[in-house]
GUBA-297788 format. One record per atom (N, C-alpha, C, O): residue in one letter; residue number from 1; atom name; x, y, z. Coordinates in pm, whole numbers. Layout:
% GUBA-297788
   dokol   selo   kevex       c1       c2       c3
       A    NUM      CA        X        Y        Z
...
% end
This chain:
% GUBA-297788
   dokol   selo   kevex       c1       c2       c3
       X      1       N    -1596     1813     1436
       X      1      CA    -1507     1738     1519
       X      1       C    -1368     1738     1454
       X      1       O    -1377     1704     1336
       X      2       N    -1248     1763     1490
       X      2      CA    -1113     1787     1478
       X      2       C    -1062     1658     1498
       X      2       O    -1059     1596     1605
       X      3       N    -1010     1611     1352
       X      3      CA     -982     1499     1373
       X      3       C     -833     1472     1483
       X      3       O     -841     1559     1569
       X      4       N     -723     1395     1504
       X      4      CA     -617     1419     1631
       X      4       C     -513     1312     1493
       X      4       O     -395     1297     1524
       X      5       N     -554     1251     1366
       X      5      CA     -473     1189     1269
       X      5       C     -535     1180     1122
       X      5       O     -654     1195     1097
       X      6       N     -462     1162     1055
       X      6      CA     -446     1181      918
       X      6       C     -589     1088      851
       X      6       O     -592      966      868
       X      7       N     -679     1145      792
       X      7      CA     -789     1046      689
       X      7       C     -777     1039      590
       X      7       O     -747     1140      525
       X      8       N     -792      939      541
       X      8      CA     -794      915      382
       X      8       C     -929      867      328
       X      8       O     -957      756      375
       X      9       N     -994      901      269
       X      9      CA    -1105      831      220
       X      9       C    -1024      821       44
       X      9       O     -946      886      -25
       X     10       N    -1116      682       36
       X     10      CA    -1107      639      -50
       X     10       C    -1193      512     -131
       X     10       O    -1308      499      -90
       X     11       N    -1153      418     -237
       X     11      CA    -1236      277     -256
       X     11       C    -1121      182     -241
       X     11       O    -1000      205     -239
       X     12       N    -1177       88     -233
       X     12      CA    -1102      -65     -282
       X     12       C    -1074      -69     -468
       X     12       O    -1000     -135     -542
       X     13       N    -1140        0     -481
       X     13      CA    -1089      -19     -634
       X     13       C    -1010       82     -673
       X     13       O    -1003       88     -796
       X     14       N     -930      188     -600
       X     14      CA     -861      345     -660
       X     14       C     -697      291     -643
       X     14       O     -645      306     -533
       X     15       N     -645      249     -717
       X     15      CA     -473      260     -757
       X     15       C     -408      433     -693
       X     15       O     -298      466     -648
       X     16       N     -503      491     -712
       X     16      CA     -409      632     -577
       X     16       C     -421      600     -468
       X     16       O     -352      637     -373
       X     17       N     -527      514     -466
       X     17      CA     -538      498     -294
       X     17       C     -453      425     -254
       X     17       O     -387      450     -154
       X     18       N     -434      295     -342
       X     18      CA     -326      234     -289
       X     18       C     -211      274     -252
       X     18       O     -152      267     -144
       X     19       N     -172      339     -404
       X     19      CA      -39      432     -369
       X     19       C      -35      464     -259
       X     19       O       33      404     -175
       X     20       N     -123      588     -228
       X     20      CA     -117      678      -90
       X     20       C     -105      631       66
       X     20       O      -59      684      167
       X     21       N     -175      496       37
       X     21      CA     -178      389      120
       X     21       C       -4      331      179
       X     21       O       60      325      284
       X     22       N       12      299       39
       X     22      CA      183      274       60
       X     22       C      247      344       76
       X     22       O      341      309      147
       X     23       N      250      473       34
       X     23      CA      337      600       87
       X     23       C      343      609      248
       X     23       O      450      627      306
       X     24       N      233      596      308
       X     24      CA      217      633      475
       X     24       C      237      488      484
       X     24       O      339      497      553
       X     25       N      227      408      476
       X     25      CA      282      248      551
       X     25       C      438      223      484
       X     25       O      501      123      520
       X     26       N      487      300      404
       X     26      CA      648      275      413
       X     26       C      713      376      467
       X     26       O      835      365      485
       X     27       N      646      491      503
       X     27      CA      724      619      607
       X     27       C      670      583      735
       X     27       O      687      660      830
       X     28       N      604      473      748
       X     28      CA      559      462      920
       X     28       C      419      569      931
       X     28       O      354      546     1033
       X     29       N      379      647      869
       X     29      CA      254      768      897
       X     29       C      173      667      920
       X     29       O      170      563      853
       X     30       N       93      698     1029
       X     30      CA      -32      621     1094
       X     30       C     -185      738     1004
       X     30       O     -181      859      984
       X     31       N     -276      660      978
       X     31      CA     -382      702      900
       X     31       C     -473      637      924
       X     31       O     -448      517      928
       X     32       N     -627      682      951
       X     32      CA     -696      597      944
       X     32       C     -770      639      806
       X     32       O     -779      751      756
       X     33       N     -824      504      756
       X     33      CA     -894      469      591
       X     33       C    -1051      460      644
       X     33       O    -1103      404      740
       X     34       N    -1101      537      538
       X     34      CA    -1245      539      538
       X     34       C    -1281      482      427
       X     34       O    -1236      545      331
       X     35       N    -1366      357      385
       X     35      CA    -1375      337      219
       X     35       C    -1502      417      216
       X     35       O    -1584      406      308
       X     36       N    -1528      521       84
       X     36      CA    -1654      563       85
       X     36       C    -1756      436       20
       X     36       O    -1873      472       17
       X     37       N    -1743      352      -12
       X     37      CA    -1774      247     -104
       X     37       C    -1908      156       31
       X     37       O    -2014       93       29
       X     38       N    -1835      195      100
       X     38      CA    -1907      117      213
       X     38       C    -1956      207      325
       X     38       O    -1994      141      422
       X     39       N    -1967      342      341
       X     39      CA    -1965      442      428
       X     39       C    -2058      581      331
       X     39       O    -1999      669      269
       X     40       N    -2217      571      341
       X     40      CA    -2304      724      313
       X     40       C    -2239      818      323
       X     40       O    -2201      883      225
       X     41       N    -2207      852      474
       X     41      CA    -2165      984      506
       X     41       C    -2075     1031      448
       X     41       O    -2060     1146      408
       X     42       N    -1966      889      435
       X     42      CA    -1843      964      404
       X     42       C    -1832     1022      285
       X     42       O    -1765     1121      254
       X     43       N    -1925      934      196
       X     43      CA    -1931      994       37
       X     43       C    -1968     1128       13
       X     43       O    -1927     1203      -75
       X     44       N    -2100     1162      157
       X     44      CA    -2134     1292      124
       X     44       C    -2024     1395      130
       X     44       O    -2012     1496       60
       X     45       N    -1953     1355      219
       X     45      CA    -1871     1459      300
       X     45       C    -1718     1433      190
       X     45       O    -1606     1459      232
       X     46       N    -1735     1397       97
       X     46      CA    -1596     1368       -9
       X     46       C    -1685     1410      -87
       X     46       O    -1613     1495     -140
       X     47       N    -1802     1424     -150
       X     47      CA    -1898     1521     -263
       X     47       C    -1845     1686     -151
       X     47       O    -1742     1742     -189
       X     48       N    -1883     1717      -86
       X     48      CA    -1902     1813      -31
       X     48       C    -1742     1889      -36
       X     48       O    -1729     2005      -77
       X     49       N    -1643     1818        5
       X     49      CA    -1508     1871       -5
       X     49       C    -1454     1867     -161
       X     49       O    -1368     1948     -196
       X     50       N    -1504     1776     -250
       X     50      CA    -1466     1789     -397
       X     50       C    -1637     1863     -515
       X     50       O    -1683     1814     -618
       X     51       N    -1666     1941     -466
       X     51      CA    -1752     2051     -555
       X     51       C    -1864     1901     -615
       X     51       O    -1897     1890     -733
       X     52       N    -1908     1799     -504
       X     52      CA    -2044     1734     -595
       X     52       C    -1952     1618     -642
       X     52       O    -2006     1514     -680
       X     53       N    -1768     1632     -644
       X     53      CA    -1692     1469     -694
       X     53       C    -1692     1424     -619
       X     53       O    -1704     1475     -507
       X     54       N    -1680     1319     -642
       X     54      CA    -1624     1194     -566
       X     54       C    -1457     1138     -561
       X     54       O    -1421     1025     -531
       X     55       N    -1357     1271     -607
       X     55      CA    -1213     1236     -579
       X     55       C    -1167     1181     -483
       X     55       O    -1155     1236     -373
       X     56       N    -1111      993     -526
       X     56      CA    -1007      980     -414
       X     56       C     -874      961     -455
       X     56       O     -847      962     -575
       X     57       N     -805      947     -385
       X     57      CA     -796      956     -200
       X     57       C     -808     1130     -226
       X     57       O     -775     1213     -310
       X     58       N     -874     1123      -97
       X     58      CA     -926     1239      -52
       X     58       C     -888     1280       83
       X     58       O     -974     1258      167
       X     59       N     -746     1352      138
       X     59      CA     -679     1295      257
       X     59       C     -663     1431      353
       X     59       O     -586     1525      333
       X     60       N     -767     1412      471
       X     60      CA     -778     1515      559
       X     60       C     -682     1501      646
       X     60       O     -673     1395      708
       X     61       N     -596     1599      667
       X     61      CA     -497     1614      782
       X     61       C     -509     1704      893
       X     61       O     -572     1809      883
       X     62       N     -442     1663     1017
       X     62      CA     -512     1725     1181
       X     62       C     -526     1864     1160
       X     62       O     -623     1934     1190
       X     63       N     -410     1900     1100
       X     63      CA     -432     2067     1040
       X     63       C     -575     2138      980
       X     63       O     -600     2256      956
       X     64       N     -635     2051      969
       X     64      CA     -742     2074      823
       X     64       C     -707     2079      709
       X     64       O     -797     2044      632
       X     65       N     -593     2114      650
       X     65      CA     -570     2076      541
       X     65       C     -609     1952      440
       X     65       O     -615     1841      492
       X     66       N     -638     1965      289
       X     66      CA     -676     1857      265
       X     66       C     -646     1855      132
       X     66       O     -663     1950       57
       X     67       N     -596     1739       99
       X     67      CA     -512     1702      -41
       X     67       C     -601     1645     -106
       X     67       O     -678     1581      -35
       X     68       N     -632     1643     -268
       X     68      CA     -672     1547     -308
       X     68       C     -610     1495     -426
       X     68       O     -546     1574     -497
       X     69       N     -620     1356     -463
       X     69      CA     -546     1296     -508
       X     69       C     -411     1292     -564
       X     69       O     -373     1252     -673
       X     70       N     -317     1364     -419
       X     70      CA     -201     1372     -417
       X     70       C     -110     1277     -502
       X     70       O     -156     1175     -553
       X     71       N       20     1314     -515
       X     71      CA      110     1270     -585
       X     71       C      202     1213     -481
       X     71       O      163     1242     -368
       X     72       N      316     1138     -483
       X     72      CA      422     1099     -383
       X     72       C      464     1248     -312
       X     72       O      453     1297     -199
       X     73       N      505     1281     -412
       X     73      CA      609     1455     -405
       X     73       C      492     1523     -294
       X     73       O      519     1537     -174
       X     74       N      392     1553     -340
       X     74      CA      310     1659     -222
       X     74       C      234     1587     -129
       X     74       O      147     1645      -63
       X     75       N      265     1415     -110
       X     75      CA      279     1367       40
       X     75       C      384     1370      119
       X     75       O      367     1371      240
       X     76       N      507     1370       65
       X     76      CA      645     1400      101
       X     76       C      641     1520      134
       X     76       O      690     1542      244
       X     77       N      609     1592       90
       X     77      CA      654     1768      106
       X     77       C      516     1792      245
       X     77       O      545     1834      357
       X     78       N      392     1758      207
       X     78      CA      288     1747      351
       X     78       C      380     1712      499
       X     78       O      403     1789      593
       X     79       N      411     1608      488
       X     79      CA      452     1544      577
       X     79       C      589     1540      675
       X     79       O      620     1485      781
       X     80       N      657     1638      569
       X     80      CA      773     1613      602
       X     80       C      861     1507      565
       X     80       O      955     1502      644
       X     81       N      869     1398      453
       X     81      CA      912     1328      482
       X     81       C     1033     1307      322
       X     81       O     1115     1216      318
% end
């Protein structure tokens, strides 16, 4: 299924997530948050995109493209912004 906006999986406890979190809520980028903390699948499917890790934020974009635990700079440069 092709997502149509930006995912982030992540925990309540990851300081990137937050970051990344704040990066798209101070440029306005709409995202929806998956916590894997509370979500099976999603964990599988964040093992499965990080080789068996569990890296977050782990941030799928409509493109398919997918970052993981981006920096400001290569959400800026993603995004355009």
């Amino acid at each position: 299924m092709a997502e149509t906006e930006i995912v982030m999986y992540g925990t309540t406890r990851c300081p990137d997530c937050f970051r990344a979190k704040r990066f798209f809520d101070d440029h306005g980028i709409g995202y929806k948050w998956i916590d894997i903390g509370a979500d099976p699948e999603a964990v599988i499917y964040v093992e499965k995109i990080n080789k068996g890790n569990r890296s977050v934020p782990t941030i799928v974009f409509p493109d398919g493209s997918i970052l993981v635990e981006p920096s400001n700079a290569e959400l800026a440069k993603k995004t355009g912004t």
